[in-house]
N, C-alpha and C positions, 0 to 999 in steps of 0.2 A: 287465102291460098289462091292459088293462079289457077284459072278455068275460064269457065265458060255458064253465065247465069243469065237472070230474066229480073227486070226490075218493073215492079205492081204499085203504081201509084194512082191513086183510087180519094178522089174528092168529097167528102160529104159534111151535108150540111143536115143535121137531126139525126134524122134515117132514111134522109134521099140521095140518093150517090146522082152527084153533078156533073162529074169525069172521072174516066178512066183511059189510062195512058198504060201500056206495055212497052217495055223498051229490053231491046238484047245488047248483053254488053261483055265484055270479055278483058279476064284480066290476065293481062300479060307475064309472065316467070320473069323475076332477074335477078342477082345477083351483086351485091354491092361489100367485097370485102375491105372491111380497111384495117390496114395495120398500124400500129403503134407497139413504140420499144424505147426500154427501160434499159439502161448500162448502168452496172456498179464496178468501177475500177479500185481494185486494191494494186499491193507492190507488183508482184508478178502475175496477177489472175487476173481478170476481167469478164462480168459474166452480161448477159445483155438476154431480156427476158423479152420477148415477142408477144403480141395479143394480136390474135388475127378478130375480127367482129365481123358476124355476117349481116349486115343490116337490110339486106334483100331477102323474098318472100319466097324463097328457093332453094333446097339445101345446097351445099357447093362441097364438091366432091373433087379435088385436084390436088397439086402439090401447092407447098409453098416452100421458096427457096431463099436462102442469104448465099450473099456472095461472100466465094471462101478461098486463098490461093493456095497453093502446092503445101509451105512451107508453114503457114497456121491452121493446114489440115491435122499437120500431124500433134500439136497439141492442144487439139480441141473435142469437146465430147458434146452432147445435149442430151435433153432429157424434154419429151420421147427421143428415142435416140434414130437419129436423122443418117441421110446414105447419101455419098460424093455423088456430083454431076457435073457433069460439063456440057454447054450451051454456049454456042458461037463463040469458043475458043475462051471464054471466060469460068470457072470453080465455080460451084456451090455447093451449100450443103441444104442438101432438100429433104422432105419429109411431107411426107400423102397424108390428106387429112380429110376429117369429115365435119361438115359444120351448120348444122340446123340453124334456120333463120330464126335472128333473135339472139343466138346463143355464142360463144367467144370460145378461141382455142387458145391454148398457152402455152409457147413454146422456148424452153433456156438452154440457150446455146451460152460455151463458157472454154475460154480458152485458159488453160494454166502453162504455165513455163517456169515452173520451179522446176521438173523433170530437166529441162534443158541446162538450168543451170546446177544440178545434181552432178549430170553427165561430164559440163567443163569443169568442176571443181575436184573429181575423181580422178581425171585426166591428168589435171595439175599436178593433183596429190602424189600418183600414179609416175609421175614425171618427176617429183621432188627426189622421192623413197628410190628411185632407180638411182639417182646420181649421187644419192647420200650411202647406199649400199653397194655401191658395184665395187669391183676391185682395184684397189688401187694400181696395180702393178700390172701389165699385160705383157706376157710373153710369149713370140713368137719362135716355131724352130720350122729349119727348112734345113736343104742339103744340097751340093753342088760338086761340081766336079769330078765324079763318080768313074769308077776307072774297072772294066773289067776284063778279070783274066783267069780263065781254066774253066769259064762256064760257069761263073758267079763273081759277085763283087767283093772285089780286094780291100779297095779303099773309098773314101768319100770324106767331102769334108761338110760338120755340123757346123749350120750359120744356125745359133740362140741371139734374138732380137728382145731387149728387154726395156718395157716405157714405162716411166712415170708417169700416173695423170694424177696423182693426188699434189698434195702443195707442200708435203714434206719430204725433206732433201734423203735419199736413200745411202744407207752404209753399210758396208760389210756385206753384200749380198757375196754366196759363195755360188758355184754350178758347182755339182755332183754328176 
């Protein structure tokens, strides 16, 4: 561990001391994290497992962060579950750790985008069933030419507008 000690080196020869040397020496704190990462890509997942290693004689107490942008924010999760940052205009997804020398932290960030493709195929669907269910016939009514006399309406005449959008030809339609 990092301090502050004395080192006793002390010569002898039988049981008569030859030399004796005293020396003070002092060991320095640091910090040496390295990371290494693992991806496993399937269809639409992809998960990517982090090993942080502190190989320095110091615990290290800080975040650690992956670069993350706007739009693979929103389908990604981890586990410990990690908090957005942004740093000189650049995304991450960071997560405060604590990590005893000697000892390794493990971190799986994991993006999915089946949800995304959920969302356009409901859409689609959503878009199919409107145009196979709507009506086929749209009618519109309005009124024009409106004429009054004695302090209400005399006359008026009814404009009924009637469209086909379906693909079969219409017959017989009557107004009532």
């Amino acid at each position: 561990p990092p301090g502050a000690d004395t080192l006793v080196v002390t010569v002898l020869k039988g049981n008569k001391t030859l030399d004796t040397e005293v020396h003070h020496f002092e060991i320095i704190r640091y910090q040496d994290i390295i990371r290494s990462e693992k991806k496993d890509k399937k269809l639409l997942k992809s998960s990517s497992t982090y090993t942080y290693t502190n190989k320095g004689n110091f615990p290290f107490d800080g975040t650690v962060k992956v670069e993350n942008n706007l739009l693979d924010g929103l389908f990604t999760s981890s586990s410990p579950r990690g908090f957005s940052a942004k740093e000189g205009g650049v995304r991450f997804l960071a997560l405060k750790a604590h990590i005893e020398p000697g000892e390794e932290f493990i971190w799986t960030v994991t993006r999915n985008y089946l949800s995304l493709v959920v969302i356009i195929a409901l859409l689609i669907l959503s878009v199919a069933l409107y145009y196979l269910h709507r009506a086929p016939v749209v009618l519109q009514k309005s009124f024009s030419n409106m004429v009054m006399r004695e302090g209400g309406v005399s006359e008026f005449k009814v404009i009924i507008n009637i469209r086909n959008r379906g693909k079969e030809q219409l017959r017989g339609i009557e107004v009532v």
